[in-house]
C-alpha positions as CSV (number, residue, x, y, z in Angstrom):
1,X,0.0,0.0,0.0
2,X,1.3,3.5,-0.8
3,X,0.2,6.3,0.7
4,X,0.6,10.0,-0.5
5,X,-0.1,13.7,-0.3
6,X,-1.2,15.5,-3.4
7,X,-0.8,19.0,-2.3
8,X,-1.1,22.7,-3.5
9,X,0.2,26.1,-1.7
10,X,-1.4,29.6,-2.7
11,X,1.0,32.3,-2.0
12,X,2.1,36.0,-1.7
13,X,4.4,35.5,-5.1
14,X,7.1,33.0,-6.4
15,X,9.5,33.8,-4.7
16,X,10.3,31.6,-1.7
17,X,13.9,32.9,-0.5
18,X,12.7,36.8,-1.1
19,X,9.9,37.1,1.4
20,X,6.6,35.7,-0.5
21,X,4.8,33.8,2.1
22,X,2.0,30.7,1.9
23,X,-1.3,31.5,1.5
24,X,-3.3,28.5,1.6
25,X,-2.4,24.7,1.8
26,X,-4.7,22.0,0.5
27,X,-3.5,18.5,0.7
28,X,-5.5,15.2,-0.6
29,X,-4.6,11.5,0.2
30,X,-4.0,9.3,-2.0
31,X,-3.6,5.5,-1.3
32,X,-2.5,3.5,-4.3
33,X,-3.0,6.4,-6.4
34,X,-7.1,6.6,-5.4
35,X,-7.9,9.0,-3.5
36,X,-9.6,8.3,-0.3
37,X,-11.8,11.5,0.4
38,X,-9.8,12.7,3.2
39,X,-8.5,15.9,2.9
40,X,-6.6,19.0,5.0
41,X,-7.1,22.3,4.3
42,X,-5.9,25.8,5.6
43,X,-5.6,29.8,4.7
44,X,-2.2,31.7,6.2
45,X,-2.1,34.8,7.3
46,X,1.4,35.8,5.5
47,X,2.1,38.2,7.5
48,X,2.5,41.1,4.7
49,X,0.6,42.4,1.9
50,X,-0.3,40.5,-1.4
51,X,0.0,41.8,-4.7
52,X,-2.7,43.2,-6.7
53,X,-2.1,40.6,-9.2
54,X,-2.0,37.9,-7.2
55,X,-4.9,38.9,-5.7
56,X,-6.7,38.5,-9.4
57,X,-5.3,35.0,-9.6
58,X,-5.9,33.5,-5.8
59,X,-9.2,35.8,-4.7
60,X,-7.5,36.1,-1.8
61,X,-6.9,39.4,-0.1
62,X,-5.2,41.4,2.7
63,X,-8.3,41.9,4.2
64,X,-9.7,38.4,4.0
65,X,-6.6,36.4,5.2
66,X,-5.9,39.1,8.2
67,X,-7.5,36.7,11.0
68,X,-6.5,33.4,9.7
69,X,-4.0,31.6,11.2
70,X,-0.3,31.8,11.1
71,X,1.7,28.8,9.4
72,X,3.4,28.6,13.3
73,X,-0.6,27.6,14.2
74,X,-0.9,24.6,11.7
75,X,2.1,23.3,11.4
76,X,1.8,20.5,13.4
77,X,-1.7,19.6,12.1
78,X,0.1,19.5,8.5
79,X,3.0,17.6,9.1
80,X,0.6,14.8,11.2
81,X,-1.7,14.6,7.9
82,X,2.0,14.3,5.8
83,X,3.2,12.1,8.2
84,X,5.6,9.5,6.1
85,X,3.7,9.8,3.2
86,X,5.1,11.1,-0.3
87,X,4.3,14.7,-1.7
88,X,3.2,14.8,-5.2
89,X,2.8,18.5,-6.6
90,X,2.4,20.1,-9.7
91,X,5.7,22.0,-10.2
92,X,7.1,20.6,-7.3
93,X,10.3,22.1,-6.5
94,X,8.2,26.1,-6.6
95,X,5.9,24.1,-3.8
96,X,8.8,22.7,-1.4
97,X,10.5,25.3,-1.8
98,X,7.8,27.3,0.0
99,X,6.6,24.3,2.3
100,X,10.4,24.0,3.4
101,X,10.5,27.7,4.0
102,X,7.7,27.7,6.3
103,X,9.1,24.5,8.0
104,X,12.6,25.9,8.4
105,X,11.6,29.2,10.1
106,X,10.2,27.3,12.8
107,X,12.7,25.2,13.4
108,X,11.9,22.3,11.5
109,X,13.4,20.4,9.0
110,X,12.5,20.8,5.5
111,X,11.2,17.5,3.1
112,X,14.0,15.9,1.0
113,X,13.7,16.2,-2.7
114,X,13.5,12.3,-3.0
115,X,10.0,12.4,-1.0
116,X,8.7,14.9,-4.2
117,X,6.9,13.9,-7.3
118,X,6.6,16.2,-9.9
119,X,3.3,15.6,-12.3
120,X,4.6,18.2,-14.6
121,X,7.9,16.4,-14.8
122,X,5.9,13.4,-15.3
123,X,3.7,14.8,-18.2
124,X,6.1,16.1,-19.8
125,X,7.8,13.1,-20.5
126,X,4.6,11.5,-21.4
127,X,3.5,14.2,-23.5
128,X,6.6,15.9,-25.1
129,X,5.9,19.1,-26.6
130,X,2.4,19.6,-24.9
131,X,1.4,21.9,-22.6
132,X,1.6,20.2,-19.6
133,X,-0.7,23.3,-17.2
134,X,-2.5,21.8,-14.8
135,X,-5.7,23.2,-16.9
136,X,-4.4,21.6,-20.1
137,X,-4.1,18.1,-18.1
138,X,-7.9,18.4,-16.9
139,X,-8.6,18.4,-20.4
140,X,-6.7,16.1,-22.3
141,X,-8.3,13.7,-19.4
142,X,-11.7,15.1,-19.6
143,X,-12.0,16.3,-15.6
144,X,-14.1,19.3,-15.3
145,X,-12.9,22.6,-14.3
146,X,-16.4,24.2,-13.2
147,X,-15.2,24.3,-9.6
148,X,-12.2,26.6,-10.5
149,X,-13.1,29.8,-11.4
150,X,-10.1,31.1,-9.2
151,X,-7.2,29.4,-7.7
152,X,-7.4,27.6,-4.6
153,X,-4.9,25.3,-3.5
154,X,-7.7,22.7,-2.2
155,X,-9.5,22.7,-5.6
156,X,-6.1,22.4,-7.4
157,X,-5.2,19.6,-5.1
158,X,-8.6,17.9,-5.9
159,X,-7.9,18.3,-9.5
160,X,-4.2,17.2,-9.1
161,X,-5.6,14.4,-7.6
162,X,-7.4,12.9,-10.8
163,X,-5.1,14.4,-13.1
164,X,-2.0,12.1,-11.0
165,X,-4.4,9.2,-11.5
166,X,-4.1,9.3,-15.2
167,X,-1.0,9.8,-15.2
168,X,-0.3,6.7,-13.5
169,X,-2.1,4.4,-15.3
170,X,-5.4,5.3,-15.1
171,X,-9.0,4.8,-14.2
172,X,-8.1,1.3,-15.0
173,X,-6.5,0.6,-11.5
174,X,-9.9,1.1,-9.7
175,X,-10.5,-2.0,-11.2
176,X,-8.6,-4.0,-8.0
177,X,-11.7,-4.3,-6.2
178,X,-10.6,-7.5,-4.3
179,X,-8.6,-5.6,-1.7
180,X,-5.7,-8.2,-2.1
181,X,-2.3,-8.1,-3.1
182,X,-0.4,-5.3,-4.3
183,X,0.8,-3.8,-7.6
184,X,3.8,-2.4,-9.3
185,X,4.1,0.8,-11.4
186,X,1.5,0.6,-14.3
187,X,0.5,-2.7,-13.3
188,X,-3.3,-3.2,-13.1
189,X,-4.9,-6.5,-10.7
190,X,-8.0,-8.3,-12.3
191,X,-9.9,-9.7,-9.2
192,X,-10.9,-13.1,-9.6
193,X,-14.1,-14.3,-10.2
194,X,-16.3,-16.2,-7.2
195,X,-17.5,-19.7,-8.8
196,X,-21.1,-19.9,-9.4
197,X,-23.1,-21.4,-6.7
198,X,-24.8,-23.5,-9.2
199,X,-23.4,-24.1,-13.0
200,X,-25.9,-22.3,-15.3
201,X,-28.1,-24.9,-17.1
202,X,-27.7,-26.8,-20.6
203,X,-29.3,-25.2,-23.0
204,X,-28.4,-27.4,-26.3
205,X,-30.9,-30.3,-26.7
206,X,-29.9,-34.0,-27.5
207,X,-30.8,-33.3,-31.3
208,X,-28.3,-30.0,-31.3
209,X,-25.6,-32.4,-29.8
210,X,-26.2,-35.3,-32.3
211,X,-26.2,-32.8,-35.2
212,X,-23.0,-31.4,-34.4
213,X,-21.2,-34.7,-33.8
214,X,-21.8,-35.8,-37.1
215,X,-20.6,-32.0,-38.5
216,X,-17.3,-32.9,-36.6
217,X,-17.2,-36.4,-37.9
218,X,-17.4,-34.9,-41.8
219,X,-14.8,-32.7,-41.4
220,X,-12.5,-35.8,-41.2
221,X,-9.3,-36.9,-38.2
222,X,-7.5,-34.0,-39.4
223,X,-9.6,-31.5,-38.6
224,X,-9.0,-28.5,-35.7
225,X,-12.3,-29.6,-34.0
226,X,-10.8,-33.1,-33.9
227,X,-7.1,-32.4,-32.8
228,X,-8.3,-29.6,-30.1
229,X,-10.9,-32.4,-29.4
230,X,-13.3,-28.9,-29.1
231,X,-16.9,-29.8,-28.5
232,X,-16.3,-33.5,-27.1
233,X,-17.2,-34.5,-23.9
């Protein structure tokens, strides 16, 4: 069983290391690539003031993140979600580098790289030469985009979610519905079928079966029928 995070950070601008600050953090889980409808959420109060054109993209303003909570507050309800899980983003390294920011200025240790997956890294090499926006991979798989009219790091997560499920093989993989075993990479798990109770009941009659014996026996020994011995009881 794997479990991971598929995550998305809102924030003050892009750049981590030159005072932008998170915004909002929305993680989904993931097991096996399925998401299992849990979910964490949050707004951050940055702390300083967001740029008009930011604003435009996020919807979210001075005014409206001034009493949410400082990352200090929820840190430690976001790293128990994470717990040992991987983090799969879309343009990761731009999201740990703010995720590791916050961590480090409280003292914590940042994530590794190696815990990262990056799902435009990932369809790019799947799709060279596409556009590979999270918008342009809702699309190509055919998720809807009515819920985003702005962006929000829960939506996008939710999104990022499905979109990381194509990417990885697919719808196909929900069809493990035996709860057993486990897979590798791009590997899909058929369940097996539950004999019948009772076998399903003879519908040829004694004339059908006559009638095809003597078919068989004109086409002759060297016939398929008669080498597969197909039909004979």
């Amino acid at each position: 069983m794997i479990r991971e995070i598929v995550f998305d950070t809102e924030t003050t601008g892009l750049y981590a290391t030159s005072g932008d600050r998170v915004t909002e953090l929305g993680c989904v889980e993931v097991i096996d690539f399925i998401p299992t409808g849990k979910t964490w959420h949050t707004y951050v109060n940055p702390q300083r003031s967001t740029p008009k054109e930011v604003v435009e993209i996020t919807g979210l303003t001075d005014a409206f993140l001034a009493d949410k909570p400082l990352f200090a507050d929820v840190a430690a309800e976001f790293m128990e979600f994470v717990g040992d899980a991987g983090l799969v983003a879309h343009n990761a390294p731009f999201d740990r580098g703010f995720i590791n920011m916050e961590l480090e200025r409280l003292g914590h240790a940042g994530y590794p790289e190696a815990r990262f997956k990056d799902t435009a890294r990932i369809a790019r090499a799947k799709f060279p030469g596409s556009y590979v926006s999270l918008d342009a991979l809702c699309k190509r798989f055919g998720i809807s985009l009515e819920s985003r009219d702005k962006h929000g790091a829960l939506i996008d997560a939710l999104l990022l979610a499905e979109v990381y499920l194509e990417l990885s093989g697919g719808r196909t993989r929900a069809l493990d519905l035996s709860g057993q075993g486990e897979t590798g990479p791009g590997e899909v798990v058929f369940p097996a079928r539950q004999p019948r109770p009772q076998a399903l009941a003879q519908l040829l009659t004694e004339t059908e079966r006559a009638a095809h014996a003597a078919f068989i026996e004109e086409l002759g020994e060297n016939a398929l029928w008669n080498k597969l011995k197909i039909g004979r009881s």
